[in-house]
C-alpha positions as CSV (number, residue, x, y, z in Angstrom):
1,X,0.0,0.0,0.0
2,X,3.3,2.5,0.8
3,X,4.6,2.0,-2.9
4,X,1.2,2.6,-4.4
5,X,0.4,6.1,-2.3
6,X,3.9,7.0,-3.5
7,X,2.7,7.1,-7.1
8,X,-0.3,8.1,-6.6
9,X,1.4,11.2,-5.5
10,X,4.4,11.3,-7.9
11,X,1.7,10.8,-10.9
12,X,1.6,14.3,-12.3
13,X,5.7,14.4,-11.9
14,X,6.3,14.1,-15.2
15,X,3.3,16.5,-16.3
16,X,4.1,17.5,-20.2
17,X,7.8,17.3,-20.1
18,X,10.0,15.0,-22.3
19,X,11.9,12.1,-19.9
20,X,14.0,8.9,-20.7
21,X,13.4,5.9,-18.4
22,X,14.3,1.9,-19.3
23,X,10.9,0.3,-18.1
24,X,7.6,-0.3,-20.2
25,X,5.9,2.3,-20.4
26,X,2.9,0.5,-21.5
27,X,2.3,-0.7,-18.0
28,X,1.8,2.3,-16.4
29,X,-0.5,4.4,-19.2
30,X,-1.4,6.4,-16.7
31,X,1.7,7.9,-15.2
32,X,3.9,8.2,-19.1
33,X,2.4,10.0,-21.7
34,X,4.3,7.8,-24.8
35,X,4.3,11.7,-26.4
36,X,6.9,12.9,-24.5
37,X,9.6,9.8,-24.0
38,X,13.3,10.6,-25.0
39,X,15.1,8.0,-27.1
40,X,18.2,9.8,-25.7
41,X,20.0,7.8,-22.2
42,X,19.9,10.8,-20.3
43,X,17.0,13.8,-20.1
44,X,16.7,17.5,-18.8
45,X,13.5,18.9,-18.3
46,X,13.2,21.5,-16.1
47,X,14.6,20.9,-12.6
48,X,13.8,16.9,-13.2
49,X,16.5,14.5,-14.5
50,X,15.9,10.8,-16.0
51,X,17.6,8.1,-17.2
52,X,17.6,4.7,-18.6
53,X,18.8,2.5,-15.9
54,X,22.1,1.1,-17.3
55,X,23.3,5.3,-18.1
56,X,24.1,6.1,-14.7
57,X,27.4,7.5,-15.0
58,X,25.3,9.3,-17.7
59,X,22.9,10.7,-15.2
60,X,25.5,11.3,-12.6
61,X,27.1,13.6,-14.8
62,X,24.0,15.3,-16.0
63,X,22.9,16.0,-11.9
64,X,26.9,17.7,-11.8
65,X,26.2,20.0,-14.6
66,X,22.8,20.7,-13.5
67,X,25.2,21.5,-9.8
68,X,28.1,23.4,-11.8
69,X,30.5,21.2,-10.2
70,X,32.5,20.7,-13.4
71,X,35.2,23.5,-14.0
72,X,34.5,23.0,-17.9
73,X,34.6,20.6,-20.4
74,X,37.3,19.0,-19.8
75,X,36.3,18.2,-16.8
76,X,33.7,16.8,-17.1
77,X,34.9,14.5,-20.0
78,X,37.6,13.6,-17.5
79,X,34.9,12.5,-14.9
80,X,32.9,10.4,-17.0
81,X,36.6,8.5,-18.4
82,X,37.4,7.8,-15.5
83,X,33.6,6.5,-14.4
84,X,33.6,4.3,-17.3
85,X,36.9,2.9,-16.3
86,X,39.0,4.3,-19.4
87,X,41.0,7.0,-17.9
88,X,44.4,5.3,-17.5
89,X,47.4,7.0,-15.7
């Protein structure tokens, strides 16, 4: 009953905003609106940030831009190397 009150309040989360996720959207018509689904890994709308589930480094990187924690580029490309274990000193 916990997990389905949670929904029920996150339902209108999503609202008209474009957002990437990895599960079928089909089984939840109500919450996803099939208009507005990303084919990219990682999605920006607004102050809300989604993923498919295997793009985490992805998404972790997106929630640092979003925080300005990257000094530029660079950095950033250097932080998501390294995540993806390819960085190699």
């Amino acid at each position: 009953m916990v997990i389905a009150e949670k929904i029920l309040r996150t339902k209108d989360v999503l609202r008209d905003r474009e957002y990437t996720t990895s599960i079928n959207i089909a089984d939840f018509p109500t919450y996803f609106n099939p208009t507005f689904k990303s084919k990219a890994d990682v999605t920006v709308s607004e102050n809300l940030i989604t993923a498919e589930g295997n793009a985490y480094v992805e998404f972790a990187v997106a929630v640092g831009k979003q925080l300005g924690i990257f000094k530029d580029r660079e950095d950033e490309l250097e932080t998501v190397l390294f995540f993806k274990n390819q960085l190699r000193g």
